[in-house]
C-alpha positions in Angstrom: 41.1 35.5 128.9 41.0 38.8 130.6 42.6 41.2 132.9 42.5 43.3 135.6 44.8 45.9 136.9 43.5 46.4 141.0 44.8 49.1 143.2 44.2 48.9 146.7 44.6 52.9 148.4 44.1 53.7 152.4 43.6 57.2 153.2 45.9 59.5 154.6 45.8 60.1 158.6 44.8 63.4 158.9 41.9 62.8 156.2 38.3 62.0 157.4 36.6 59.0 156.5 33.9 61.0 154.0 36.2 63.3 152.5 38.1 60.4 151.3 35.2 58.8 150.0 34.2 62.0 148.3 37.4 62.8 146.8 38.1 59.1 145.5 34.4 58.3 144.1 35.1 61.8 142.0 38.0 61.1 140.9 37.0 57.6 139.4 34.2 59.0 137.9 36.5 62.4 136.2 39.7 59.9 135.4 39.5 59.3 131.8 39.4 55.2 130.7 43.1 54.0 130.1 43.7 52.7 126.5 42.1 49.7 126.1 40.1 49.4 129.3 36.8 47.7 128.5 34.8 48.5 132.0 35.8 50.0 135.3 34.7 49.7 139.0 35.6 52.0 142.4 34.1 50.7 145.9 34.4 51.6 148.9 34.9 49.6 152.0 31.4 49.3 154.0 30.8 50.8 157.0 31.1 47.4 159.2 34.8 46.8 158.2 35.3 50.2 160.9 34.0 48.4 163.6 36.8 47.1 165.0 39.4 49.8 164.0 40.7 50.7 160.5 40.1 48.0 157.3 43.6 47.5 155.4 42.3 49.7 153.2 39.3 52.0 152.2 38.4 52.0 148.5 38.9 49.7 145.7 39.4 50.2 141.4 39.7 48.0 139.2 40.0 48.4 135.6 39.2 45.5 133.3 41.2 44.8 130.0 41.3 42.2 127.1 45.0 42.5 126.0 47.2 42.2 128.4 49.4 44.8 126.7 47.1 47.2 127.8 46.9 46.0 131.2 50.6 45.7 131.7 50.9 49.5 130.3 48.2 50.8 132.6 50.0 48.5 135.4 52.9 50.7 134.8 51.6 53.3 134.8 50.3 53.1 137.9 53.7 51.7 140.1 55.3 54.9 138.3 52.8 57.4 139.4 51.2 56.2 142.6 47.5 56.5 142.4 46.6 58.9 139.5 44.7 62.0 140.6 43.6 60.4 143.5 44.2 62.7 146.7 44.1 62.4 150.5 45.7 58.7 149.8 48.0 58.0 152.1 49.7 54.7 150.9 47.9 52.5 147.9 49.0 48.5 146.7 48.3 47.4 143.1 48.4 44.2 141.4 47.9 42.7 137.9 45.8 40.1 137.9 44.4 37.3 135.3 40.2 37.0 135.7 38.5 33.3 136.3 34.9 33.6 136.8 34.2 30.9 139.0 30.5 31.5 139.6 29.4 34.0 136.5 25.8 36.0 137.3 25.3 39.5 138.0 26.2 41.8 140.7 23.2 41.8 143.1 22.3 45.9 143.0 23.6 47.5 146.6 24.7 43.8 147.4 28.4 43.4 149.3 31.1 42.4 147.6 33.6 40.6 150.3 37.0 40.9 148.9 40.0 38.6 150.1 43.5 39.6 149.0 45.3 35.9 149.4 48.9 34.8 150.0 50.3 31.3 149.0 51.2 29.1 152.0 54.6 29.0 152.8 56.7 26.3 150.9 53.5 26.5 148.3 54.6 27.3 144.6 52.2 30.3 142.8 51.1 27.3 139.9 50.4 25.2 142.4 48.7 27.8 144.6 46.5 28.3 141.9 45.6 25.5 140.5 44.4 24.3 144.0 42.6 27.5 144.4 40.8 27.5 140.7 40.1 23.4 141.1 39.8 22.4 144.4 38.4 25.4 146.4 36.6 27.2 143.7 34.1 24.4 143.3 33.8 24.3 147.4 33.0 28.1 147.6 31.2 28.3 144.2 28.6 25.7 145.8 27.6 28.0 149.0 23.7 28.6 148.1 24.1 32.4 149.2 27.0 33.2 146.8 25.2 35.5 143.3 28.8 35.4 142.1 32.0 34.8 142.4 35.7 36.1 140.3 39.2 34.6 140.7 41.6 37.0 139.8 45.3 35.5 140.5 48.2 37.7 140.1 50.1 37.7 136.4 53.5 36.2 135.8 54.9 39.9 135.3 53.9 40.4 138.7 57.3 37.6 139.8 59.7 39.3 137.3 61.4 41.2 139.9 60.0 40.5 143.5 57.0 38.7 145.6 54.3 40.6 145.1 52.5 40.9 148.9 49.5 38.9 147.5 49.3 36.3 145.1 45.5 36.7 144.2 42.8 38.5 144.9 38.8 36.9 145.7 35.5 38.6 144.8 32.7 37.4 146.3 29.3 39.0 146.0 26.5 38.8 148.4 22.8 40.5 148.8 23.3 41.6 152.0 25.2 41.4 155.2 22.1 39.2 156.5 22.3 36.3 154.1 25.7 36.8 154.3 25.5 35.9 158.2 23.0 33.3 157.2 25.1 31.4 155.9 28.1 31.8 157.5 26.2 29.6 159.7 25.9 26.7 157.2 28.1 23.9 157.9 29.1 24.5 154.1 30.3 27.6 154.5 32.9 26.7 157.6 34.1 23.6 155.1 35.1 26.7 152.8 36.9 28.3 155.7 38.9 25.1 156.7 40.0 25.1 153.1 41.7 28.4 153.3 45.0 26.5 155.3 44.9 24.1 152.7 46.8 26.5 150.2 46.8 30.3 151.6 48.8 31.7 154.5 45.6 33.3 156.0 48.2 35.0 158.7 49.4 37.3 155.7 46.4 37.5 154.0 43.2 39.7 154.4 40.1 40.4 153.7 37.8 43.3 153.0 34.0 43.9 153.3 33.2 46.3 150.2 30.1 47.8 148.4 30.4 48.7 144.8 29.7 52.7 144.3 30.1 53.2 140.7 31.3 50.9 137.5 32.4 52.3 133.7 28.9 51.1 132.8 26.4 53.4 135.0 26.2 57.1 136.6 
């Protein structure tokens, strides 16, 4: 079992767009690796999700761990401090989550990752939630022929100890490119997948988040 800690950061108003970017991308790469962080990952929402007004948010880290010690430390850390060295953010949401690769392969190189931050349906307990989400959906999304790979991350029981967290899991879902992405949302398989979605996840509350992967602990 592994772990990742996953912050979530919007910009501030009165900061453009590629100053943002510019400011968070160096930042990830300056930050030194938390104690006990095995690999690390900053992306950066892609330039469709503007289309139609501002995404939820604009960049992505996560930070992977294989004691949860460690992760629950950096988690900490984090809640306490906001978003370490990051600037121009103007509000950030973080989450500590448990990591179930669903569809294991390699991130497709200047592929989108499409990231869905999922609530549990109302009157839906978080083991339940999951369970449906690891046995019954996984298998239904893991099967779409256009998926290269595909990573559960459902939040950790610390997350309950003293409220509801605003998501109960977080989706990663890679992709080659935004054309065989569209491809085959046009696959009857794909809108089966959908349909699921009410089966166990409020998708009122939830969202979702087109991404591209800038820079990981493993490359420069």
């Amino acid at each position: 079992m592994s772990f990742c800690v996953i912050k979530f950061t919007r910009r501030a108003t009165d900061v453009p767009l590629a100053l943002f970017r510019d400011q968070t991308l160096h930042d990830a790469r300056a930050r030194t690796s938390p104690a006990g962080c095995t690999g690390r990952a900053h992306s950066h929402a892609d330039d469709r999700a503007y289309r139609h007004g501002d995404p939820a948010f604009d960049a992505v880290d996560e930070y992977m761990f294989d004691e949860i010690a460690a992760a629950q430390a950096w988690r900490s850390q984090t809640a306490a401090d906001g978003v370490p060295d990051a600037r121009g953010v103007g509000s950030a949401l973080t989450l500590l989550t448990r990591v179930l690769p669903v569809l294991p392969g390699g991130a497709p190189p200047e592929g989108l990752k499409h990231v869905e931050l999922l609530k549990r349906r109302a009157g839906m307990g978080r083991v339940a939630f999951a369970a449906y989400w690891r046995d019954t959906h996984g298998p239904l999304a893991a099967a779409l022929p256009m998926l290269r790979r595909y990573v559960q991350l459902p939040a950790e029981d610390s997350e309950y100890a003293q409220s509801q967290p605003r998501f109960d899991g977080v989706a990663l879902l890679w992709f080659d490119s935004i054309d065989t992405l569209r491809e085959g949302a046009r696959q009857p398989a794909f809108q089966r997948t959908r349909d699921d979605m009410t089966h166990f996840a409020d998708t009122a509350a939830s969202t979702s988040l087109l991404t591209r992967e800038i820079w990981s602990s493993s490359q420069d």
